[in-house]
C-alpha positions in Angstrom: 19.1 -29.1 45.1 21.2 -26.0 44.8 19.3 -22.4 44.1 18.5 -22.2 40.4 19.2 -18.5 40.2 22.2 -16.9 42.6 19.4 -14.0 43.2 15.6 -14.5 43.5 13.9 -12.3 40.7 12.0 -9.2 42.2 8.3 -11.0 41.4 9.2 -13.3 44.1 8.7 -10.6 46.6 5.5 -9.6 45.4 3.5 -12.2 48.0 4.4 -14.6 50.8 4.4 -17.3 48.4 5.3 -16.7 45.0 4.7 -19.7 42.2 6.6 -19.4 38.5 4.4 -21.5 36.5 4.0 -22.8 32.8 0.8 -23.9 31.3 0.3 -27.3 30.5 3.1 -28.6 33.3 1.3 -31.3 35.7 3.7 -30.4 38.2 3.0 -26.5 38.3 -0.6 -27.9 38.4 0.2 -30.0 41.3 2.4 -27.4 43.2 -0.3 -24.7 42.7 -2.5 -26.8 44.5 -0.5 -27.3 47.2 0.0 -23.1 47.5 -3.8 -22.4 47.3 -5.0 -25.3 50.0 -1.8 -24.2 52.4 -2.2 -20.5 52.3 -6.1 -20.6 52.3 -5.5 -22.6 55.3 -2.9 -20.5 57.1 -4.2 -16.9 54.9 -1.2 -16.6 53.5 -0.9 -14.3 50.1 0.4 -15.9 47.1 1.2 -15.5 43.5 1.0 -17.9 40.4 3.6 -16.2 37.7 4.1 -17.8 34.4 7.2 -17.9 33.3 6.3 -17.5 29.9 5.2 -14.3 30.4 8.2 -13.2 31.0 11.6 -12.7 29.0 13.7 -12.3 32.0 12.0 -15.4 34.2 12.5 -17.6 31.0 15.5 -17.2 30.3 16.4 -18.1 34.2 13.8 -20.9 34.7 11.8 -22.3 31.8 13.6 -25.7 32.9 13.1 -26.0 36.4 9.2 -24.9 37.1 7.6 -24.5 39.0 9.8 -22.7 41.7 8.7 -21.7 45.1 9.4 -18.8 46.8 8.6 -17.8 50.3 9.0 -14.5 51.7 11.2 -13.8 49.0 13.4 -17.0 49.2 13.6 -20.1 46.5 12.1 -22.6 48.8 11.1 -25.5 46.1 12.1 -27.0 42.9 9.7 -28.9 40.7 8.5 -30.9 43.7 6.4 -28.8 46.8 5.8 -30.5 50.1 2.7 -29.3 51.6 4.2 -30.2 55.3 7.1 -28.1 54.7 5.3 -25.4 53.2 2.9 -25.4 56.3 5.9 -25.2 58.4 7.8 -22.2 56.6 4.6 -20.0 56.6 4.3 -20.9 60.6 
């Protein structure tokens, strides 16, 4: 899947792993649960955003949460792989 945004938003900088969420989206649930089991395992930093709460993060990806963003790059989509998260923070 191509990058949902040409640039990632400056949030996604804010920790090694950055997750734009939405309440209520079994998928962000899912993801997020991937993010905190990872990077407690690893002691990574991470971030849950919601999109929501946020004009600018709406208007780019109320349709495509949750995104994943490691060290400042969109890694996921909707769907995170725990494997390939494990990898990218190793």
């Amino acid at each position: 899947m191509a990058p949902v945004a040409d640039t990632a938003p400056e949030v996604a900088s804010s920790a090694r792993v950055v997750v734009i969420t939405r309440d209520g989206c079994h998928l962000c649930t899912e993801a997020l649960t991937i993010v905190e089991t990872v990077c407690d395992q690893l002691g990574a930093e991470w971030l849950a955003v919601d999109v929501d709460d946020d004009e600018g993060l709406r208007s780019v990806y109320t349709d495509h949460v949750p995104v994943t963003f490691v060290d400042g790059r969109e890694f996921s989509v909707w769907v995170l792989d725990a494997d390939r998260l494990r990898a990218a923070l190793t």
